[in-house]
N, CA, C and O atoms as a MOPAC input file, in Angstrom:
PM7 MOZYME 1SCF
protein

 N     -4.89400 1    15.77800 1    -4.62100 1
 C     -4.92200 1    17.02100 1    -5.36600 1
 C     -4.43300 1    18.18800 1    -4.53000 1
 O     -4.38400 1    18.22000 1    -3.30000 1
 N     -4.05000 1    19.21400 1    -5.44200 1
 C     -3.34500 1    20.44800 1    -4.71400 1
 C     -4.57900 1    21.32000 1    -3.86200 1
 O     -4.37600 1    22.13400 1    -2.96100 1
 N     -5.60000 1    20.99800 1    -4.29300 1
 C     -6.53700 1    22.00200 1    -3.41400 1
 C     -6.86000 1    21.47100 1    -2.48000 1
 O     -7.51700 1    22.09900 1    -1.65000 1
 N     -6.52500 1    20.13600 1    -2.26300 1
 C     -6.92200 1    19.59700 1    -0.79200 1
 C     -6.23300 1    20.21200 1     0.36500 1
 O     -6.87000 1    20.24500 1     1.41800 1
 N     -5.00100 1    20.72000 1     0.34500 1
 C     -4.20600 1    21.09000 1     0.64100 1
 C     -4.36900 1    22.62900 1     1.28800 1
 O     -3.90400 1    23.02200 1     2.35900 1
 N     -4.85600 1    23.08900 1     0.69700 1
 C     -5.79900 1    24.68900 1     0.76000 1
 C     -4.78000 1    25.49200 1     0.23000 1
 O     -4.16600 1    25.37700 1    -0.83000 1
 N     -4.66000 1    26.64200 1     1.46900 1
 C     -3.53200 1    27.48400 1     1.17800 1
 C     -2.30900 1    27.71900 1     2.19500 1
 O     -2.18700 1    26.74500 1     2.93900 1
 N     -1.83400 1    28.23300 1     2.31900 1
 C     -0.29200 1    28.76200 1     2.86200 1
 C      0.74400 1    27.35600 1     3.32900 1
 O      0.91900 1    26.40500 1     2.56800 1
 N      1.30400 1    27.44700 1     4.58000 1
 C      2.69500 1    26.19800 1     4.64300 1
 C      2.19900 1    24.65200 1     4.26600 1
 O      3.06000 1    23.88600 1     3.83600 1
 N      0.91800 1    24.20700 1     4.40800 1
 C      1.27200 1    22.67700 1     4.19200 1
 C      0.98500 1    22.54800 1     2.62400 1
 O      1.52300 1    21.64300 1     1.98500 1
 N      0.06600 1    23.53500 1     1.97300 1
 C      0.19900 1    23.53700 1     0.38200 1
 C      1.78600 1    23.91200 1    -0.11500 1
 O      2.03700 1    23.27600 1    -1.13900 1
 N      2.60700 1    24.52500 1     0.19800 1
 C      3.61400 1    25.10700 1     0.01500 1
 C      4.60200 1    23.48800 1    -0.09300 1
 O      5.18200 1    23.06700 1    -1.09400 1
 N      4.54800 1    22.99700 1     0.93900 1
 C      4.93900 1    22.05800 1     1.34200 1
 C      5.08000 1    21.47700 1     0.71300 1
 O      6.14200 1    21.47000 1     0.08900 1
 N      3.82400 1    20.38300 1     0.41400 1
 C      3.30600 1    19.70200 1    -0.67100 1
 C      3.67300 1    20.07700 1    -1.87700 1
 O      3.81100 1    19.04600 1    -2.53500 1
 N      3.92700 1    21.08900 1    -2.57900 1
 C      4.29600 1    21.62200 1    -3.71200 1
 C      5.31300 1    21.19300 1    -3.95000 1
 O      5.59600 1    20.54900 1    -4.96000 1
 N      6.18100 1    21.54000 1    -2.86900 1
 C      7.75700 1    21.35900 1    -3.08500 1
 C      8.41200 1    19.94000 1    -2.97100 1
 O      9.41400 1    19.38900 1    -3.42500 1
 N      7.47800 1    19.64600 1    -2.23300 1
 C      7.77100 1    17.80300 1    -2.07700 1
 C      7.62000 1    16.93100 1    -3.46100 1
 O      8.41900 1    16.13600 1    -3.95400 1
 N      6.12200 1    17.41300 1    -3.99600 1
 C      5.75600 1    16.69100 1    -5.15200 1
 C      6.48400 1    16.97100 1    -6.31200 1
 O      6.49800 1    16.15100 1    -7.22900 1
 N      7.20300 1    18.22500 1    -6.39600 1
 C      7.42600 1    18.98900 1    -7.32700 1
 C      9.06200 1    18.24600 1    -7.18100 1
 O      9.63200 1    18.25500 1    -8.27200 1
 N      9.57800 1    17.85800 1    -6.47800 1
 C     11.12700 1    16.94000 1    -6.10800 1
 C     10.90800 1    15.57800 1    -6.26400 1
 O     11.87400 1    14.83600 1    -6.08500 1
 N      9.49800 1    14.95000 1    -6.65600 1
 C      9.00200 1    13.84700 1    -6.61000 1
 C      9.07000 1    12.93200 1    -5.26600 1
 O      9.11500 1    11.70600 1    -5.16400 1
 N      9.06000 1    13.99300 1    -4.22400 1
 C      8.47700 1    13.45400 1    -2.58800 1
 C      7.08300 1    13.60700 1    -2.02200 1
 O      6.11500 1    14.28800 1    -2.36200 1
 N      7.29300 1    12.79200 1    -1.09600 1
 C      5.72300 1    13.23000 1    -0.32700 1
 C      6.39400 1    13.13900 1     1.02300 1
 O      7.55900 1    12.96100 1     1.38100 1
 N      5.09800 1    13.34600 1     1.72400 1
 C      5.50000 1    13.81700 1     3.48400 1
 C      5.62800 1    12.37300 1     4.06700 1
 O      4.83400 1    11.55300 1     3.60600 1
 N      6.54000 1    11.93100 1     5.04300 1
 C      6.26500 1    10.38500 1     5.40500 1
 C      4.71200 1     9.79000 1     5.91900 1
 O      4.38400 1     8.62700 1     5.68700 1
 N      4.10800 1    10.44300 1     6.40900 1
 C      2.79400 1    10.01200 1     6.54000 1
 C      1.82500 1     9.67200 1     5.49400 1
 O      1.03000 1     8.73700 1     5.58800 1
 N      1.92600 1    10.51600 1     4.42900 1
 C      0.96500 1    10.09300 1     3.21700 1
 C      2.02100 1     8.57500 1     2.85600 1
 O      1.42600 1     7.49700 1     2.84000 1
 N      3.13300 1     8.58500 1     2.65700 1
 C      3.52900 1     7.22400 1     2.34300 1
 C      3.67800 1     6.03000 1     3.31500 1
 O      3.73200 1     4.83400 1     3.03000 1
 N      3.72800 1     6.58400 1     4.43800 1
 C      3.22100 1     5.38200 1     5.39700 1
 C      1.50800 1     5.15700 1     5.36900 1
 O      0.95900 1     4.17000 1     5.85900 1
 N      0.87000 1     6.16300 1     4.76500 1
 C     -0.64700 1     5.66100 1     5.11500 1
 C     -0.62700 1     4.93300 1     4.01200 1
 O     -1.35400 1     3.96100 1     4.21300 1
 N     -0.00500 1     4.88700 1     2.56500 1
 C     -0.23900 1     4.19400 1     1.35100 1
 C      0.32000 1     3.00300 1     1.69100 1
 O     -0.41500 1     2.12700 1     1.23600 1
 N      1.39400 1     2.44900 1     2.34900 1
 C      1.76500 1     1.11300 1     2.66800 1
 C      1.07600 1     0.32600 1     3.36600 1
 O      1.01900 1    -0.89700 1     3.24200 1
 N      0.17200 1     1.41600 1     4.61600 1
 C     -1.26300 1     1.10300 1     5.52600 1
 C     -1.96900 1     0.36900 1     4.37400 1
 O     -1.89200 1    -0.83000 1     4.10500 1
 N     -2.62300 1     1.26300 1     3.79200 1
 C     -3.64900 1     0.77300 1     2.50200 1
 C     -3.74600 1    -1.04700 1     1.92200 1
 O     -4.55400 1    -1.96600 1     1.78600 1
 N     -1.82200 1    -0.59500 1     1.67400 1
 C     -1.36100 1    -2.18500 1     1.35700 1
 C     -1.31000 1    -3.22100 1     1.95900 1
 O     -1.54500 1    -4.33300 1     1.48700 1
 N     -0.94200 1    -2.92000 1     3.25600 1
 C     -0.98300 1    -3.57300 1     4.55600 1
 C     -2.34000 1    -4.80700 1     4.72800 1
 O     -2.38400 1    -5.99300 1     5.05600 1
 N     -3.49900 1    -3.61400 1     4.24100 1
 C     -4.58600 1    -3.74600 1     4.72200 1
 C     -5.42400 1    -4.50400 1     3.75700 1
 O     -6.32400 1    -5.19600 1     4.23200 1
 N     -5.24500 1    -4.47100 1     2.38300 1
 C     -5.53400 1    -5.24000 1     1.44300 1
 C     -4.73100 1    -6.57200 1     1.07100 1
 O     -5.17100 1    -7.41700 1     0.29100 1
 N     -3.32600 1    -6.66600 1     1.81600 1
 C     -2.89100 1    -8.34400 1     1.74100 1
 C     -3.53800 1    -9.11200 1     2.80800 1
 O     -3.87200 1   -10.28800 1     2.66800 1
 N     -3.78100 1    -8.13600 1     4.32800 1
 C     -5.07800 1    -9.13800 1     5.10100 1
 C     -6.10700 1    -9.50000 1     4.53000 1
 O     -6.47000 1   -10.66000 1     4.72600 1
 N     -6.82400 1    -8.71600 1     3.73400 1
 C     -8.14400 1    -8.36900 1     3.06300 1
 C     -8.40700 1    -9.95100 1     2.76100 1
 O     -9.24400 1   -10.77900 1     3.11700 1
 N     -6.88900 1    -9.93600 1     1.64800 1
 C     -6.65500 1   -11.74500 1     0.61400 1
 C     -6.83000 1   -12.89300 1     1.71800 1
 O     -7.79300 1   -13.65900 1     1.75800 1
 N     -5.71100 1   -12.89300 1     2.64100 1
 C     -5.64800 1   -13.22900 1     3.03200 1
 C     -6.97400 1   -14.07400 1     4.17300 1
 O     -6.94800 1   -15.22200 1     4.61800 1
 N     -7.83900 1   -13.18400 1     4.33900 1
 C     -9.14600 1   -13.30100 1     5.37500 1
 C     -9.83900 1   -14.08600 1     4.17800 1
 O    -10.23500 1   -15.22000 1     4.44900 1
 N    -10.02800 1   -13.61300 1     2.88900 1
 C    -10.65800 1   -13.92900 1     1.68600 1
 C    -10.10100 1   -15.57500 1     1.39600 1
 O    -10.99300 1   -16.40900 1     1.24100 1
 N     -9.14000 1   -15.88900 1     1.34600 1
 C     -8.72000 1   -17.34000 1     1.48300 1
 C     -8.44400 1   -18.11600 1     2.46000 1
 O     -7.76300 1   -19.14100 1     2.41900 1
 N     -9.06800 1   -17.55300 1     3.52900 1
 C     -9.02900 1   -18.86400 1     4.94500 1
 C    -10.07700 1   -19.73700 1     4.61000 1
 O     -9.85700 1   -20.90100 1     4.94200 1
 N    -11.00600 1   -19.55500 1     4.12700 1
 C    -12.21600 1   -20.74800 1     3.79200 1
 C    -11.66400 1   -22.01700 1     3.00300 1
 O    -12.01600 1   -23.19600 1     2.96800 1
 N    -10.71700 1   -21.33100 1     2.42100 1
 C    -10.45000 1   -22.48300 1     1.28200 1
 C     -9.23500 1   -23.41200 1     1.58700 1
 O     -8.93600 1   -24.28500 1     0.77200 1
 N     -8.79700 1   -23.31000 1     2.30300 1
 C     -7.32600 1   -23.80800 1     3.03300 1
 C     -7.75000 1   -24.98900 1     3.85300 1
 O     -8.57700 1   -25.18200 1     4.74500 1
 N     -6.99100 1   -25.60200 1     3.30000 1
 C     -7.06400 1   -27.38500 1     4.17400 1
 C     -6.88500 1   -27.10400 1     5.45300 1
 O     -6.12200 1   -26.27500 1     5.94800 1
 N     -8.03100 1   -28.23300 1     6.25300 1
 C     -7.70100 1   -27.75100 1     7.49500 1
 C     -6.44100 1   -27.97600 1     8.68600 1
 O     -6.38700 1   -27.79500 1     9.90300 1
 N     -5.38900 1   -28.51400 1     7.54900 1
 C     -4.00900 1   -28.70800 1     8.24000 1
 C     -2.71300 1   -27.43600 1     8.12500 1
 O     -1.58800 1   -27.28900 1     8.60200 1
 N     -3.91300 1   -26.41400 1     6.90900 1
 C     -2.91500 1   -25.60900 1     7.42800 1
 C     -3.69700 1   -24.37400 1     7.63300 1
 O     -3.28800 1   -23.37900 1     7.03600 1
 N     -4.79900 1   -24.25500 1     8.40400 1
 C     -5.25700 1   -23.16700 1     9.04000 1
 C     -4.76400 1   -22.57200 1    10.07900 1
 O     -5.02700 1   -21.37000 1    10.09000 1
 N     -4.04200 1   -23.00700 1    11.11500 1
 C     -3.40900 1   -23.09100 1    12.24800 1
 C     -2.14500 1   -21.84200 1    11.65000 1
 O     -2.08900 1   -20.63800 1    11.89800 1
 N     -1.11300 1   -22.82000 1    10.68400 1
 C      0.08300 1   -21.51400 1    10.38000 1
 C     -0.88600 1   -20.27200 1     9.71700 1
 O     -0.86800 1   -19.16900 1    10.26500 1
 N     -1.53200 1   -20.45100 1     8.79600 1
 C     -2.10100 1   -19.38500 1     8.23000 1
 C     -2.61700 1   -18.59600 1     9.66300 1
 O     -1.76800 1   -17.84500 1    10.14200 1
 N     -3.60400 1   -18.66500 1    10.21800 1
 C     -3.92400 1   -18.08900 1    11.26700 1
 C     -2.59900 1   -17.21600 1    11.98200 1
 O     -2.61500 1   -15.98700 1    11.90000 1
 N     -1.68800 1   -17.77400 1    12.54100 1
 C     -0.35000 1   -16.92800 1    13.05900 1
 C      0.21600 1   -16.25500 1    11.80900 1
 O      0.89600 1   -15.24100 1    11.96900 1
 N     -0.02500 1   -16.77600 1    10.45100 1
 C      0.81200 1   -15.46800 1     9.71600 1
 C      0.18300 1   -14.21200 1     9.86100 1
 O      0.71400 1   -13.13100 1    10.11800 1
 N     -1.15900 1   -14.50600 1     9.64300 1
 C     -2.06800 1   -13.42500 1     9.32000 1
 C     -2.18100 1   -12.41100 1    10.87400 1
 O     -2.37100 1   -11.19500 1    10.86300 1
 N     -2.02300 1   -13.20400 1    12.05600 1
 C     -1.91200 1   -12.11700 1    13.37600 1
 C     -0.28900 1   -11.93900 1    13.37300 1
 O      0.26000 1   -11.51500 1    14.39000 1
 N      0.41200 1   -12.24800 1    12.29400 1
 C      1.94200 1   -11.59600 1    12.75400 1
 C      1.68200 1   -10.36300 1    11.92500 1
 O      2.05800 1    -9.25000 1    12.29200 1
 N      0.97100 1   -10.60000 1    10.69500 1
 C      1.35900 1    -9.51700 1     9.94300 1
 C      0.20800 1    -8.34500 1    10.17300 1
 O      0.41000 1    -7.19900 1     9.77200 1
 N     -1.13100 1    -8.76000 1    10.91700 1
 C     -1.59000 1    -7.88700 1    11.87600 1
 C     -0.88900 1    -7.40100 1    12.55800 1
 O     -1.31200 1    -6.25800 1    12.73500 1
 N      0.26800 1    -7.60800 1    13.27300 1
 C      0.79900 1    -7.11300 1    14.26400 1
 C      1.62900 1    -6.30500 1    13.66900 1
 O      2.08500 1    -5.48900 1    14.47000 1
 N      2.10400 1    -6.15500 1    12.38200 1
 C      2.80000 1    -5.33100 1    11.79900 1
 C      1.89600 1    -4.27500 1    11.44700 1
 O      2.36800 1    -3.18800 1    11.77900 1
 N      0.51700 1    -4.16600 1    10.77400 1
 C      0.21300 1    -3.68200 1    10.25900 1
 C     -0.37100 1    -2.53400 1    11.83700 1
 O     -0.38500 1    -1.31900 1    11.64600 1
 N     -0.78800 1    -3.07700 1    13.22800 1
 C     -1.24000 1    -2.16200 1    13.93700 1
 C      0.27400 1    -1.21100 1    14.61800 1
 O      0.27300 1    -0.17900 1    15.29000 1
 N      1.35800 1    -1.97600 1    14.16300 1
 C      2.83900 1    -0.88700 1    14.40800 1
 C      2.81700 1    -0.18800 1    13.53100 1
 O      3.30200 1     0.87100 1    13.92800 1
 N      2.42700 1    -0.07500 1    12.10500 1
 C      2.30300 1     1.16100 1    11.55300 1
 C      1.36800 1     1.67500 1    11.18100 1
 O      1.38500 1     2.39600 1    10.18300 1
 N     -0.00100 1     1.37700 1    12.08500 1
 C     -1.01300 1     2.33000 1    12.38400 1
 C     -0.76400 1     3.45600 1    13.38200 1
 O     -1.27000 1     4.57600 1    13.31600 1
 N      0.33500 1     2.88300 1    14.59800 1
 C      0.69800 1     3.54500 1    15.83300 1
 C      1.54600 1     4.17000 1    15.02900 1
 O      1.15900 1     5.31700 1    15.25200 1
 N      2.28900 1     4.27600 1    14.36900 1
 C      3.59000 1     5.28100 1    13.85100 1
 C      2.95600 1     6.23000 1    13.28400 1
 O      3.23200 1     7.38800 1    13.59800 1
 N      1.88400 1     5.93400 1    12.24100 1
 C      0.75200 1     6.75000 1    11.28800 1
 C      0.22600 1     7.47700 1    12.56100 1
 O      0.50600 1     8.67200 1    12.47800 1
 N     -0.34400 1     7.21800 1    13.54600 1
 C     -1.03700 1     8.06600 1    14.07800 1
 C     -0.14700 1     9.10800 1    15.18500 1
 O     -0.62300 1     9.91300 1    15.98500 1
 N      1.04800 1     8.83900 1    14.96800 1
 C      2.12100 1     9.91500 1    15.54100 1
 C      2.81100 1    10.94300 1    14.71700 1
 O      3.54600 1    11.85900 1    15.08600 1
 N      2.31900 1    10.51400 1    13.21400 1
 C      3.08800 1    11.70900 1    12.33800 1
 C      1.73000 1    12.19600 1    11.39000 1
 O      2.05700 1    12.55800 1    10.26000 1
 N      0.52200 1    12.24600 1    11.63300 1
 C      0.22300 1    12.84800 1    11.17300 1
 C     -0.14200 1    14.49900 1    11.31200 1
 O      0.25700 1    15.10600 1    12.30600 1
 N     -0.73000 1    15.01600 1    10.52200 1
 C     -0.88200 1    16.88700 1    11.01200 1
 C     -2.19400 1    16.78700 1    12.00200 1
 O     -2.22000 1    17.26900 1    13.13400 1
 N     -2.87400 1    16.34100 1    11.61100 1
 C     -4.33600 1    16.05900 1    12.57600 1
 C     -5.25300 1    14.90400 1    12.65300 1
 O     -5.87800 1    14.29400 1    11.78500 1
 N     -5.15800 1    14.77400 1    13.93600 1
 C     -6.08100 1    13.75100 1    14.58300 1
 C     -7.46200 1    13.11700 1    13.55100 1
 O     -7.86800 1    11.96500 1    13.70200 1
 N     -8.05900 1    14.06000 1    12.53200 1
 C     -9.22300 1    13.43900 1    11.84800 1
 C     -8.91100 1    12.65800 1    11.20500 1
 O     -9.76300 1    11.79200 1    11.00500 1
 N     -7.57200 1    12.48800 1    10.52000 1
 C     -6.43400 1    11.82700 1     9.73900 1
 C     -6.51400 1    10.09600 1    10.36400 1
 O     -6.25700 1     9.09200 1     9.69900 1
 N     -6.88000 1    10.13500 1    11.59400 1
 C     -6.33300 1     8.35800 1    11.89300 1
 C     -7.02200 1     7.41800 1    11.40400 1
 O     -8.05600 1     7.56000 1    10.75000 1
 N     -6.52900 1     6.47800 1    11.67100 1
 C     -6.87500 1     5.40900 1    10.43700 1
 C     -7.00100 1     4.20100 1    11.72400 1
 O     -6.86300 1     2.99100 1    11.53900 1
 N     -7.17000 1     4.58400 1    12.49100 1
 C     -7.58100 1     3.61800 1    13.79600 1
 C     -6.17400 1     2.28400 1    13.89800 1
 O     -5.12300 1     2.15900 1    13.26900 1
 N     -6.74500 1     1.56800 1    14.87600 1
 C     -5.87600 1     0.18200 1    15.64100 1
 C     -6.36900 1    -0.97100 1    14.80800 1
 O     -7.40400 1    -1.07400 1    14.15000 1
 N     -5.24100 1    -1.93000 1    15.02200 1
 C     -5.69400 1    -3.13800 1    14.87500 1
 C     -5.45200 1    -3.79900 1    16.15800 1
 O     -4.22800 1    -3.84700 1    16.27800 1
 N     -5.94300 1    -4.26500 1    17.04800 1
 C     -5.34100 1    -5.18600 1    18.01600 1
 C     -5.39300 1    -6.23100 1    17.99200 1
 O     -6.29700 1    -6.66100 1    17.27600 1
 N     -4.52600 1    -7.27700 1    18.70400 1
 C     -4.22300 1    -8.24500 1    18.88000 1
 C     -5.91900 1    -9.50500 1    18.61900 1
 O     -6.20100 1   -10.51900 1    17.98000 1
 N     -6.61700 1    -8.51300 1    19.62800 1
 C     -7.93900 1    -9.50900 1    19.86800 1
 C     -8.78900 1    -8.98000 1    18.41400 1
 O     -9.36700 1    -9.87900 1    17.80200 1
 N     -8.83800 1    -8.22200 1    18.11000 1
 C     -9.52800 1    -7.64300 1    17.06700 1
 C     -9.30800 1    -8.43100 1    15.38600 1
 O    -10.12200 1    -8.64300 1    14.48800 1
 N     -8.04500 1    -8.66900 1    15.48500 1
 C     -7.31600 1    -9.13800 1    14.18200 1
 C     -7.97700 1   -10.90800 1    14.40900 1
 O     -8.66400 1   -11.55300 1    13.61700 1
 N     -7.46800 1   -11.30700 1    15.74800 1
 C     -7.70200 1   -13.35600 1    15.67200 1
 C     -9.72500 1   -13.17200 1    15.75500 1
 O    -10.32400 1   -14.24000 1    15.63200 1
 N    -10.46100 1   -12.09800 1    15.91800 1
 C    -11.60800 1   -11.81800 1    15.59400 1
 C    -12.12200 1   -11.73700 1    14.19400 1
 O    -13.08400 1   -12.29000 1    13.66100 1
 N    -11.27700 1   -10.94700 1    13.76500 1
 C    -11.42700 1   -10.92300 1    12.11600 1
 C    -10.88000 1   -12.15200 1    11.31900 1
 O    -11.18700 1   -12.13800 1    10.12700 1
 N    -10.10600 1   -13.24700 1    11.75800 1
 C     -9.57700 1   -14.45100 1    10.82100 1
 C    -10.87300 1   -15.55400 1    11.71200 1
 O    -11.42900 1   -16.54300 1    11.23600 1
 N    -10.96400 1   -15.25700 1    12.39800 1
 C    -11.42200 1   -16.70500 1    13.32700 1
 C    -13.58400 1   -16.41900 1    12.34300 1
 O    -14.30300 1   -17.33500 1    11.94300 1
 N    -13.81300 1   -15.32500 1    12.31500 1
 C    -15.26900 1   -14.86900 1    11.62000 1
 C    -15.01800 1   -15.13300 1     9.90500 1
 O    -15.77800 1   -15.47100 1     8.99800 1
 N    -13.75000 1   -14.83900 1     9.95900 1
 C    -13.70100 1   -15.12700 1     8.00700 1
 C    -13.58200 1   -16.91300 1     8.04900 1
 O    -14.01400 1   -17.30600 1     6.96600 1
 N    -13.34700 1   -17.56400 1     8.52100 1
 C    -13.64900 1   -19.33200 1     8.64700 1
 C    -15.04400 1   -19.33200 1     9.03100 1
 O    -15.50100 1   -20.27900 1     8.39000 1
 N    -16.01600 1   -18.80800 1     9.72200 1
 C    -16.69900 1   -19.23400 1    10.11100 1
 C    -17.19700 1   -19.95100 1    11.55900 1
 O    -18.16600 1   -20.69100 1    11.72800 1
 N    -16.10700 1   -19.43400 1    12.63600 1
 C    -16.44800 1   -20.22400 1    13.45400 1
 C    -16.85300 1   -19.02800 1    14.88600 1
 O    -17.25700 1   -19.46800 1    15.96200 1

């Protein structure tokens, strides 16, 4: 909404962006974040159910596309206006933490 925005240059901004049917690259890199973050979501959500011959590839898709998703957390957290804005890391150990706990082991 426009009042989130408050008043003077970044409402202005925003006006003119939305009003051209743009947004600033950060709000649309954080919305692809979002997406990013809800195909792991599935993904973590269906490791239980996966034969155990193909847990192994599943496991490396899911830390490749972790690894995508913490490159455009690092990009997100270089274009935004302020720091309260971040949307944190994924790392490497953090992500085979989060698939290796959604199996159960």
């Amino acid at each position: 909404p426009r009042d989130s925005w408050g008043s003077g240059d970044w409402a202005l901004a925003y006006h003119v962006l939305k009003q051209a049917g743009e947004t600033l690259p950060w709000i649309a890199l954080g919305r692809d974040i979002e997406a990013a973050q809800a195909a792991l979501d599935k993904l973590r959500e269906s490791a239980r159910s996966l034969p155990p011959g193909e847990q192994a590839s599943a496991r490396e898709r899911y830390l490749r596309e972790a690894a995508a998703l913490d490159k455009m957390l690092l990009e997100y957290s270089f274009l935004i206006p302020s720091r309260r804005l971040e949307k944190g890391r994924l790392p490497p150990h953090i992500a085979a933490r989060q698939w290796d706990s959604a199996l159960g082991a």
